[in-house]
N, C-alpha and C positions, 0 to 999 in steps of 0.2 A: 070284480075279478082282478083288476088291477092290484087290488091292495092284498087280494089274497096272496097273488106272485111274490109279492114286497113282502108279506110277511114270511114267507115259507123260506124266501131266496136269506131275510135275514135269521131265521132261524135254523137254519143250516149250515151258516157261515157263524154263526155262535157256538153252536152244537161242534163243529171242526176245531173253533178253535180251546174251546173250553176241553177238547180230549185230549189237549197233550199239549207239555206248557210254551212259555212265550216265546214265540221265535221271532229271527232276525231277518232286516228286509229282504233275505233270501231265502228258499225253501233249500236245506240240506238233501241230499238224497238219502238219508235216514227218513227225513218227513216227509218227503215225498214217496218213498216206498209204504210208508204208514199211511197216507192217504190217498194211494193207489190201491191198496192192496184188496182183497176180498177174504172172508173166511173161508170157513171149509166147505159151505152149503155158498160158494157165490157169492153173496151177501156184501153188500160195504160194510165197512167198519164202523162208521161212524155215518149217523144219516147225513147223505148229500155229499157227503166226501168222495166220491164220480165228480162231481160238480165240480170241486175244487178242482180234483187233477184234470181232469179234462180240458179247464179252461186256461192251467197253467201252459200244459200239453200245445193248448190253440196257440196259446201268446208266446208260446216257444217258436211253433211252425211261422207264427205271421210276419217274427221280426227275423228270424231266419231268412223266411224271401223280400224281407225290407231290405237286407243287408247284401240280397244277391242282385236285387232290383237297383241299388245306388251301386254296384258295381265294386264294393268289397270279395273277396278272395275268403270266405271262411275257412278255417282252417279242416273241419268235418263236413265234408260234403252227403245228405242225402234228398233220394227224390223220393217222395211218397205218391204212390199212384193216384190219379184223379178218384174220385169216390171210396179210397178208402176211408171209412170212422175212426172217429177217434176212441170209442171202445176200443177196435183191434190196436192203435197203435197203442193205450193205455195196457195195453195185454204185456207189445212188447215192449215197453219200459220195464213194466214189474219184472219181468222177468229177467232183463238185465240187472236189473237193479237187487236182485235175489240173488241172481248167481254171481253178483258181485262185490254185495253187501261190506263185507269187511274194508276194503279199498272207497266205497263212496260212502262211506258214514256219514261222516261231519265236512263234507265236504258241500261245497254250489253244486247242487243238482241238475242245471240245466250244460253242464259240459258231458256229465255223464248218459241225461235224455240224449243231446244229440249222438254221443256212440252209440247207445244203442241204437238210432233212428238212423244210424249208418251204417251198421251193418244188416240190421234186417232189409233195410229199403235204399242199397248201392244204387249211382250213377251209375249210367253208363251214358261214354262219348257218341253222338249220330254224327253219321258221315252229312256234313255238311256243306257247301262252298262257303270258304271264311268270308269277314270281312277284311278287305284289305283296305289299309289308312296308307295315308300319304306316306312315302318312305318306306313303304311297301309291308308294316307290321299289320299281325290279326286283330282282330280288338276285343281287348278282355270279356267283353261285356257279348260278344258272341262267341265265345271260347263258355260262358258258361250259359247261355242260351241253347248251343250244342249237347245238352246233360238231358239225359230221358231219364227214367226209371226203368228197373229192369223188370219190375211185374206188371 
């Protein structure tokens, strides 16, 4: 069973890459709307190519809350609701990424993932009691603890 995964998982990842030529150690938002995308019947494009975007999509979200959890300031703030899948959040890339296509061609795709995943999935501030630090400031780090989602 093992090995059937192992084979599937790499011939998919062959299959993806063999559909469109060599790219660089970043995914453009060109390749990434190509290996988002669906045909007219739903369909991916290329087999397994969900696979791909999906797990880009994951390694997007994960180091996003790496990056809120060590107490960095991102510049694009969002929250995506507990239990949302990554199909729908997959849905709203593409979609961004369609209606915006000209502007993210050849560009790093994952500034453009995050607007999109900011605007469909906005913070919102909870009233909370800060924390107050010595010298009486809040602290960053519960300033963005304070962030819900708004669905």
């Amino acid at each position: 069973m093992r090995r059937l995964i192992t084979l599937s998982l790499a011939s998919t990842l062959l299959a993806v890459s063999l559909s469109s030529p060599a790219q660089s150690a970043y995914f453009t938002g060109k390749y990434l709307l190509q290996v988002c995308s669906t045909n007219e019947n739903g369909k991916e494009r290329a087999p397994g190519s969900h696979i791909a975007c999906q797990a880009y999509l994951a390694g997007l979200i994960d180091y996003y809350k790496a990056v809120v959890a060590m107490g960095t300031e991102p510049a694009v703030l969002f929250c995506i609701p507990e239990g949302e899948g990554l199909t729908k959040v997959q849905q709203t890339v593409v979609r961004y990424l369609s209606e915006n296509s000209a502007e993210q061609k050849s560009f790093v795709a994952a500034p453009s993932a995050a607007i999109a995943l900011s605007s469909a999935y906005p913070c919102k501030a909870v009233e909370k009691a800060p924390v107050i630090l010595e010298g009486g400031g809040t602290s960053a780090v519960q300033k963005r603890l304070n962030m819900r989602s708004d669905k």
